[in-house]
Legacy VTK file of the C-alpha trace (Angstrom):
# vtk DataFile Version 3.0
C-alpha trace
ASCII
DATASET POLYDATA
POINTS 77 float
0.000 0.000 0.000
1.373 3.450 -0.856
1.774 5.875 1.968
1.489 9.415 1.953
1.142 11.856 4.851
-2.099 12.754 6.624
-1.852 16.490 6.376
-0.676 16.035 2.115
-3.513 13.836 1.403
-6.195 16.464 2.815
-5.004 18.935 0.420
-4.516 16.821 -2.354
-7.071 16.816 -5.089
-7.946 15.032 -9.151
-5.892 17.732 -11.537
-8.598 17.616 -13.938
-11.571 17.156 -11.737
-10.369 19.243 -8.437
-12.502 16.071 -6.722
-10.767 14.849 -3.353
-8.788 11.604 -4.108
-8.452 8.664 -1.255
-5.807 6.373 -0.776
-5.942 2.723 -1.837
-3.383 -0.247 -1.996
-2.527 0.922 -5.738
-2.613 4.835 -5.989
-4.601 7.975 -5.310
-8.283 7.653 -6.554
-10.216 10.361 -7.789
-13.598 9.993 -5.530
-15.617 11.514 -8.626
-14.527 9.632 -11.796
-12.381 6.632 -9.956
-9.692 6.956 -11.959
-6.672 6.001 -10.201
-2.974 8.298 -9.837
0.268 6.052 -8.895
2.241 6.797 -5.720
6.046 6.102 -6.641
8.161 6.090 -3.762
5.751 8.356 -1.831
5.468 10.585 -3.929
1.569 11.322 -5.823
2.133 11.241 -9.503
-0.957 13.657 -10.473
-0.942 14.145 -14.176
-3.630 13.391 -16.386
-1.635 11.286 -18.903
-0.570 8.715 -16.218
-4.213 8.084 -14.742
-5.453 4.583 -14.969
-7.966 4.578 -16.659
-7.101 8.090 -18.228
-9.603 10.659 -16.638
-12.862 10.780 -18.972
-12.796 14.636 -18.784
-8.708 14.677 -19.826
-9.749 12.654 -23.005
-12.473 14.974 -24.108
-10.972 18.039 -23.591
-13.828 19.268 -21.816
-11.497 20.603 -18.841
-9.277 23.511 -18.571
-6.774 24.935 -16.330
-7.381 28.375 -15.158
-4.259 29.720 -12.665
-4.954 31.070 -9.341
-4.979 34.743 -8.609
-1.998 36.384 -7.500
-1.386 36.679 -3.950
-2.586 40.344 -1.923
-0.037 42.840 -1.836
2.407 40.588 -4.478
4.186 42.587 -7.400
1.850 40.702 -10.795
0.483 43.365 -12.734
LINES 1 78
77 0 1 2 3 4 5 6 7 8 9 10 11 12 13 14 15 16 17 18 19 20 21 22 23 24 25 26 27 28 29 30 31 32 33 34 35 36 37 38 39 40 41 42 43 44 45 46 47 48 49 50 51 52 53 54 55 56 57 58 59 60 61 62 63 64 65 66 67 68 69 70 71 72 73 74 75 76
């Protein structure tokens, strides 16, 4: 079973989704879609390309990645 710290797995979340994953004997799973993330040598491998099955929303392009906004009081114009 992979083994990740308490306080990381609360604030981990699905890239594509932003569901909460759980921890299982073989990965990270995404508690909305079940698609499953590898843990190699305790550390989460979240990208979209090496889910298992591939995340259904990845495939049809039907998410997007929109950055957070900058900090208060930091320099971004």
């Amino acid at each position: 079973m992979a083994v990740l710290d308490e306080k990381l797995l609360a604030i981990l979340a699905c890239p594509v989704c932003k569901a909460p994953l759980r921890l299982d004997e073989q990965g990270l799973v995404c508690t909305r879609t079940l698609v499953r993330y590898p843990v190699e040598e305790g550390i989460p491998i979240l990208l979209a390309d090496k889910a298992v099955p591939p995340h259904p929303e990845a495939e049809k392009g039907t998410f997007s990645f929109t950055a957070p906004p900058p900090a208060p009081g930091s320099q971004e114009s």
